[in-house]
Structures are given as C-alpha cells and as structure tokens.
N, C-alpha and C positions, 0 to 999 in steps of 0.2 A: 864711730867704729867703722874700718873699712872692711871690706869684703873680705871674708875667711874661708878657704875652705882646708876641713883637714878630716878624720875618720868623725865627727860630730856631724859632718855633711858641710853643707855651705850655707853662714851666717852672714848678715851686715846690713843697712842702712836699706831701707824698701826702697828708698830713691836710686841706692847702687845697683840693684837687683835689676838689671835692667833684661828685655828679654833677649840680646846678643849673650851677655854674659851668661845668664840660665841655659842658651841654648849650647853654649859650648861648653859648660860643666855634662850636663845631661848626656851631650851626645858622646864627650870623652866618656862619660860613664858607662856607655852602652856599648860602645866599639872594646871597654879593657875590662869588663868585667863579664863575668856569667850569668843574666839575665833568661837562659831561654828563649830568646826571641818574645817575652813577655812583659810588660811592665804593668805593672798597678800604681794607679795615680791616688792617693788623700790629700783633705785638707784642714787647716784648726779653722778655728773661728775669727782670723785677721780678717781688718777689712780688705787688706790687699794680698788674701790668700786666695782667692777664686782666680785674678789676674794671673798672679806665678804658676796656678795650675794651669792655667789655659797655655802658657808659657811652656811647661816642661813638655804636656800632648802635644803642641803642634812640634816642639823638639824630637821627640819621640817617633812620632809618625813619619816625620821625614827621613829618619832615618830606617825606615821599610820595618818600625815594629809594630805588634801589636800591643796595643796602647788600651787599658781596661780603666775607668774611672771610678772610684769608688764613693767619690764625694765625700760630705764632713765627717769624720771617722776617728776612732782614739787611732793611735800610730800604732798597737800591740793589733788589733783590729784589723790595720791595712797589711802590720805581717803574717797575719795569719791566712787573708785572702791570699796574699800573694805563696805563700806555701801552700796552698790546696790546689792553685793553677801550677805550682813549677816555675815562676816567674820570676821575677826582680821587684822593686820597690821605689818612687820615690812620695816621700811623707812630705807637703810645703808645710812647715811650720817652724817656729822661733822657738818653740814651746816656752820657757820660764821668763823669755826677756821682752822689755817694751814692744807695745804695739807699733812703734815706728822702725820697729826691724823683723827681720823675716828669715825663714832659712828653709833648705831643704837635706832632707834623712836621705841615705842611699841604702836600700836593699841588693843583696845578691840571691841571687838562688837559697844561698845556706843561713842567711840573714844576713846581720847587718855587715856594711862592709869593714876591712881589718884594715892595719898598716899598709900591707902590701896594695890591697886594691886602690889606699886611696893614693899610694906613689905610681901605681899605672894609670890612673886617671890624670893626678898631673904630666904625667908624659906624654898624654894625648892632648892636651888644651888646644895645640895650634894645629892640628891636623885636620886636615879634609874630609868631612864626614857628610854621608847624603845617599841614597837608592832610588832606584827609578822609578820607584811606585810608591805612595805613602801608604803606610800601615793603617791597618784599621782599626775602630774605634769603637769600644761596647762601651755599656753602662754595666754596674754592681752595683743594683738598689738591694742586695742579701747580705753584704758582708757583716754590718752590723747585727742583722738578727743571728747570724751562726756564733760570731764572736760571744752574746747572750747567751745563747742555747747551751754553749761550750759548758762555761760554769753554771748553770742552773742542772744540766746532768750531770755534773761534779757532786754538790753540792745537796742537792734535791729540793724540792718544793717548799717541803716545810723546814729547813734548815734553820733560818733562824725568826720563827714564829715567834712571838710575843713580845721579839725586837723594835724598840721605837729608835730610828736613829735619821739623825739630820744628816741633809744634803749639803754641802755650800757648793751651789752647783756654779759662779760667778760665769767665767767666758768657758771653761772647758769643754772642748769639742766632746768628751764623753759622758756629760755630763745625763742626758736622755736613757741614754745605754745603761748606765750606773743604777739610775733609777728604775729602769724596767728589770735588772737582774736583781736590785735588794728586795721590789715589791714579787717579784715571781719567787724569792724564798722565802717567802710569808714576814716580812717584816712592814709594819710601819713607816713609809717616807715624810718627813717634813721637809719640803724645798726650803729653803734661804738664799737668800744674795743673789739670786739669779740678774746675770745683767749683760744691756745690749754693747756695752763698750766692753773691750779687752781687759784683762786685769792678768795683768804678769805676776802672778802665784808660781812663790819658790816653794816648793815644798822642804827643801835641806835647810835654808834660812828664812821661816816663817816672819814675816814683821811685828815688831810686839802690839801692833795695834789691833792686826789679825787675829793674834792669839786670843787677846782682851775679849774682839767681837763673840771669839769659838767660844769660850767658855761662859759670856752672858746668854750666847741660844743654846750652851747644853743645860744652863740651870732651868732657864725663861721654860724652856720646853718639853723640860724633863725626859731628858733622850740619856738612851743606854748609850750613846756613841753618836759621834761626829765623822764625816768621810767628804772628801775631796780628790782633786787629781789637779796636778798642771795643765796648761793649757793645752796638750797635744795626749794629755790622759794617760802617760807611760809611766809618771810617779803619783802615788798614791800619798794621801792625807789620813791622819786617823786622830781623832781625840778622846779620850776613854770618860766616862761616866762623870768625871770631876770635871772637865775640861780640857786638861792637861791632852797638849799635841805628844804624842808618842816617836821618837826619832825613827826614822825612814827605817835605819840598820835596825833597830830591835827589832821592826816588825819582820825583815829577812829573816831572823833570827829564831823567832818563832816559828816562823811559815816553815822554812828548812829542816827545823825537828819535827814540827807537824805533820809533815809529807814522808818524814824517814830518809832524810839526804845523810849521806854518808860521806861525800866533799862537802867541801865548800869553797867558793871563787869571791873576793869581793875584796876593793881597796884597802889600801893601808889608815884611809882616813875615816875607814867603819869602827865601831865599836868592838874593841881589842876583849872582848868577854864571850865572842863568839871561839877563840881559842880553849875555852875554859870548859864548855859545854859536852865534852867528849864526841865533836866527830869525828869520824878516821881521819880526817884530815883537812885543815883550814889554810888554803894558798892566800897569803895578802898580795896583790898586785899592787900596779900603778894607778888612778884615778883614769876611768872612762869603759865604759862598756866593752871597748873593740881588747882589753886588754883583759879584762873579765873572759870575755869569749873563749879569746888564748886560752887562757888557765883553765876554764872548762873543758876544752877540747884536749889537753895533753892530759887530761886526768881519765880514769875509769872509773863507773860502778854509777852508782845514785849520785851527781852530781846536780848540784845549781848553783845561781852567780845572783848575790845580791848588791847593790850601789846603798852609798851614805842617804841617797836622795830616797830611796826606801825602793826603785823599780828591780823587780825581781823577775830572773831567766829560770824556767825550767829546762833542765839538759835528761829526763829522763820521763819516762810513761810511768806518772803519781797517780796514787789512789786518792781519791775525795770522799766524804758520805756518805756518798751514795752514786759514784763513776769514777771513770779513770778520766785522764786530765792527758793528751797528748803533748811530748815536746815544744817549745817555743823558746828559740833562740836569740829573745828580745826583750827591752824591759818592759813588762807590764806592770798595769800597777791595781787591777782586779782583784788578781787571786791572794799578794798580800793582804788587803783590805777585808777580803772574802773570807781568811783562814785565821785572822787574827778576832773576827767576829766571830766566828763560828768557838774557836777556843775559850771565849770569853762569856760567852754566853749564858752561864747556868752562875758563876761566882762574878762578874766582872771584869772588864776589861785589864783594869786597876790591878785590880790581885794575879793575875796570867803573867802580867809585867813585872811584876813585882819578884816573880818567882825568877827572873833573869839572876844571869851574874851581878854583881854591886858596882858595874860600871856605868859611868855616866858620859854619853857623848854629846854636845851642843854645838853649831857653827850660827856661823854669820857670816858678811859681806862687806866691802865697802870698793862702792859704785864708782861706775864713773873714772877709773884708775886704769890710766895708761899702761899696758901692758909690758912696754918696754921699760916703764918705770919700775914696777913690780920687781919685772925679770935682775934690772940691775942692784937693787936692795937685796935683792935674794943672794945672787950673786956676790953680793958683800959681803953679807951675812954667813953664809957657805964657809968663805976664806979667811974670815977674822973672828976669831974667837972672843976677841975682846970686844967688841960690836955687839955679838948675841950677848955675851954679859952684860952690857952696858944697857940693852932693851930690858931683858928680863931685872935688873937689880929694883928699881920701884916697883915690879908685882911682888917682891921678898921671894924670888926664886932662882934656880940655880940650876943649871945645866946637868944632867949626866950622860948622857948617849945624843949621839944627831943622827939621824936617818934623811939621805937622800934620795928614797926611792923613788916621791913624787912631791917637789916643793924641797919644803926645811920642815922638820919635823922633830922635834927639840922634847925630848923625854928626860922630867926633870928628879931631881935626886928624892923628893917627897912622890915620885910615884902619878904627876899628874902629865897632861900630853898640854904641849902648845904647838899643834902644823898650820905651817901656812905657804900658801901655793897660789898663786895666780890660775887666773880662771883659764883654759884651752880655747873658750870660743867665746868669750865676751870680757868686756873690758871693765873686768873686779878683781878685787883679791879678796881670797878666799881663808877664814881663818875658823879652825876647830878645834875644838877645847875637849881633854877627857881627865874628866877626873872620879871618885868613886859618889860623891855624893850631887843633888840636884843644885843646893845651893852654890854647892863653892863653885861649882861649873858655872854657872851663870855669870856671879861674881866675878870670875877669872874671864871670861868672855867680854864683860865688859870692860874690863880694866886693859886685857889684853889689846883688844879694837881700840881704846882711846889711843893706847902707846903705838899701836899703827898709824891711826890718826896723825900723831904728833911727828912721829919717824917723817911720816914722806910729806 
C-alpha cells in the first residue's frame, strides 16, 4: 500500500513514512488548519510509533509551535487533552491495520479534521514552512488519568459492582486505562491475551478465530462480559454473557437511547433498526467519521454520531449515574462499552440486545485488494444491471433498490441488505450483510465474500 493521505489522516507502509514525508504533512497541517498555536502529540503501541512521534515534534517545533507530548494514549484520550489546552491534534497510529504500517490522525481545534481541512492541507504539501525559533516542548504524564476520572464521575464507583468481565487487552494502547476505569467501577477484571507484538484487531470484522478464542474465556471464566478496543482504543469490543461479539452499531444504539439522543448521525452501512427506534431523527451519512461530524453539526438538540465499527461521538453535555459526561467530538470507544454494561447489568447483556429492532447486521473483509481494482468492479457494477444480477443469482437473490451513497448497496426484494464498498485508507473490500435473523446473516456473508472471492 502506498502513502495515503485523506480526512482518515495519513496511512502506508512504515518504510514510506519516512521523516521528509511526515514532516511535510505535519507542517502543511499547521500552516492550513486551526491548531491554536498548540499541538498534542499520542502514540499506539507500533513498534515504529515512538519514531513517527519523534518525527511529527521535531516537525512541529520547527515550525515555532508548542509542541505537548502526551505519550501511549487511546486516540479519544489525546482528543480530549487536546480540547482542554485549545489545541490541535496529532494521534501516530495505523489503528486496525498491520504492524508493518502506520498512520497519523489530524486534530483541529473543533476535532477531528473535515473535507475541507484535509483539501487545504493538500494545497500546502510543497510550500515553505519554518520560524525562527523552535517551539517548545512539555510533557502530559495526566492525560490519561483525566480521560479515567472522566467516566468513573459519569458513571460512579460502584456502578457495575458484582460485575466479573474479561479484558482481551492484546496490543491496545488503551488497554491499562480500560482496566483502571472497569476496576474503579467496582467490577472484577480478568486480563487475557495480553501481548508484546502488535495485533491488528478489527473490531467491525472480528476474525472467526477471535471470535472462537471470546467465547472459550467467557465460558472458561465465567464473565458477565467481554471488552476490547482497537489498537489506537477509539472502537470498542463487547461480548455479552454467551460469548456472542455484539456489532459496534447496536452498541451506538443502545448508548444513544441510554443518554436520551434525540438525533442521530451514523453511516448508511449501520444497522437500519436505529430508524425504527423512535428518534426525532436518524441522518444516514456516507461511511467515515469526518462525514458523521457534518451531520452532527447541521443538526440541533441532543445529538450524537455512531460508526458500524461501534466508535461513538458525543455532540451534547449527557447525564451518566451518577455525573454529567462533557461533549467529544471523536470516536470513542469507553462510554459505548461503559453504557452498554451498565444497562446490562441487573438481566444481562443478552437480553438488553435482545430488546433491539429484529435487525441483524454482519461485515467482513477481504485483504490485500487493490484499491483500484475494487473501485473499477464497483464501477461495473454501478453501470450494468445485468452484472449485479449475474453476482447476486447463486445466492437465490434478487435486486430491488441500489443506493449509491457510499460503495454499492443492493437492497434486495426479500428485504435483506448486500453493500459493498472499498476501504478509504487501506487496501480491502469491505462487505456488509443485513438481514433480520443471526443465521441467515452469517450465511449470506459467507456465501456472499465467496462470490467476491470468485468475481475479482
């Protein structure tokens, strides 16, 4: 994969990341964006994420800013410090992809950056950037304990007391944090998987071997729940009492009625049951945060923004159990985990879910797939109707509506969803299945990924 950059930040190949390249994203970043004269630095747990940090500070500094380090930190974490300074943002991290690639998150002032910031950033690439003095450089050894404190006065002490729930804490940079917030709400932690290599944890396409592992330590252990995070800790993991992973979008789903949201902002490739649930109002966007944000911001009243991937934006001052919850205009992946235990609590996680719409959403991946390759299938596809029939006729299914919002999105005449869309910053196609029950989704997921398989 070569060097990407687009509103995801900037992805590709550790070997491409070189520090010319870092340093002329960074400083285009600072010269076209609203940063405050401030920057907060994080990093995951790459082995080659300490490097690219030292890379974007000495970028930074050069350019006459104040440069604040916050070291290994969830990404929800470093936006939060950097909203309490007035600052800007950048997060080094790949989050969900190989340890042999790396990326960097862009903060602005208002969070993360939009379409527009990241078209004025490209228009600064080749310009001359530099001040006569280099900025200066603090340390934030706090950021992480406030990010803590945050939800534990949400939340309260004894919130979820007599809770036994597993960690699978593998590379996640937030994995520490996670742990001192579930033991400070009186719950039971068992660690698992903890480990010193990287592990690219999808949390939207779990791998079924993953899955297998969750549900042998939630019997083995006898845990009310299972919890994880991606490697950069913005999407959140949950397995309810049986094993079973819970998709990212229900747990939005919950959380959002939880809190009393009265919008809602979140892709077209979420679970289509959040329409169903009576809030004033549910905006489907395009897939990605910076387009969630949009829809957040043109909307009024109790608003928040949830991703398929399960990372959820507060756009309003929520009450918790026991505190209020300030604005963050980023995906975390805490307070889903946090609200979806706390509701679960007294009957089970199982039965909370249960109590959803009778939709069922599943995705998957398949790696390694040229982007350009994708894009021109799609493009096929788009244009010839007889092509998408020709895919679809060995699953015994039948087209009724196509939606182009983001991808191809093929809503069929029995009522089930087949979208499939190429990944924005990494080189897979992306395919999501909805249908009303658990099995046939699965079913049609596998059958559906073979006939992709086959296609390209």
């Amino acid at each position: 994969m070569s060097v990407k950059f687009g509103t995801s930040g900037l992805r590709g190949l550790v070997t491409a990341m070189t520090p010319d390249l870092i340093t002329a994203h960074v400083q285009a970043f600072l010269a076209a964006c609203d940063t405050g004269g401030v920057l907060c630095v994080g990093r995951d747990l790459r082995p080659s994420s300490p490097r690219i940090a030292g890379d974007v500070i000495t970028a930074a500094r050069a350019m006459g800013t104040r440069v604040i380090d916050c070291g290994e930190l969830p990404t929800p974490a470093l936006a939060l410090a950097a909203q309490a300074v007035g600052g800007g943002a950048v997060m080094v991290t790949g989050s969900h992809i190989p340890a042999d690639r790396n990326g960097l998150k862009f903060y602005v002032r208002t969070g993360e950056i939009s379409k527009a910031d990241e078209a004025a950033i490209l228009s600064r690439l080749d310009a001359p950037h530099g001040a006569a003095h280099p900025g200066t450089l603090e340390t934030d050894k706090g950021a992480n304990d406030r990010y803590i404190a945050r939800f534990v006065a949400a939340f309260g002490p004894g919130a979820l007391a007599g809770q036994r729930i597993g960690l699978y804490a593998h590379s996640a940079v937030g994995r520490d944090a996670l742990a001192r917030i579930l033991t400070d709400l009186g719950a039971e932690v068992i660690e698992l998987g903890r480990s010193d290599d990287f592990i690219p944890l999808d949390t939207e396409a779990v791998d079924p071997e993953v899955r297998v592992q969750i549900a042998e330590w939630v019997k083995t252990h006898g845990l009310h729940a299972l919890v994880s995070t991606d490697g950069d800790s913005d999407r959140p993991l949950l397995a309810d009492e049986t094993g079973r992973v819970i998709p990212g979008d229900i747990l939005g789903q919950i959380t959002a009625e939880t809190l009393g949201a009265e919008v809602i902002a979140t892709p077209i490739s979420s679970n289509s049951g959040v329409t169903m649930k009576g809030f004033r109002d549910a905006r489907l966007t395009r897939i990605g945060s910076p387009y969630v944000i949009a829809a957040m911001e043109a909307a009024t009243g109790r608003v928040v923004g949830y991703e398929a991937n399960g990372g959820f934006l507060l756009g309003f001052e929520a009450q918790g159990p026991a505190g209020s919850l300030a604005p963050l205009m980023t995906r975390d992946c805490t307070l889903p985990i946090l609200t979806v235990l706390y509701a679960g609590r007294k009957e089970g996680i199982a039965v909370r879910v249960a109590q959803e719409p009778p939709v069922v959403t599943v995705a998957d991946r398949l790696q390694e797939v040229d982007q350009a390759k994708s894009h021109a299938l799609l493009e096929t596809w788009q244009n010839d109707p007889a092509a998408r029939a020709a895919f679809l006729e060995p699953l015994g299914k039948q087209e009724q509506r196509m939606d182009l919002t983001d991808g191809l999105r093929m809503e069929l005449t029995d009522g089930d969803v087949i979208h499939i869309r190429p990944s924005g910053n990494a080189p897979e196609l992306r395919l999501y299945i909805e249908t009303r029950d658990p099995v046939s989704a699965e079913n049609l997921l596998s059958q559906a990924l073979r006939r992709l398989r086959q296609t390209l």
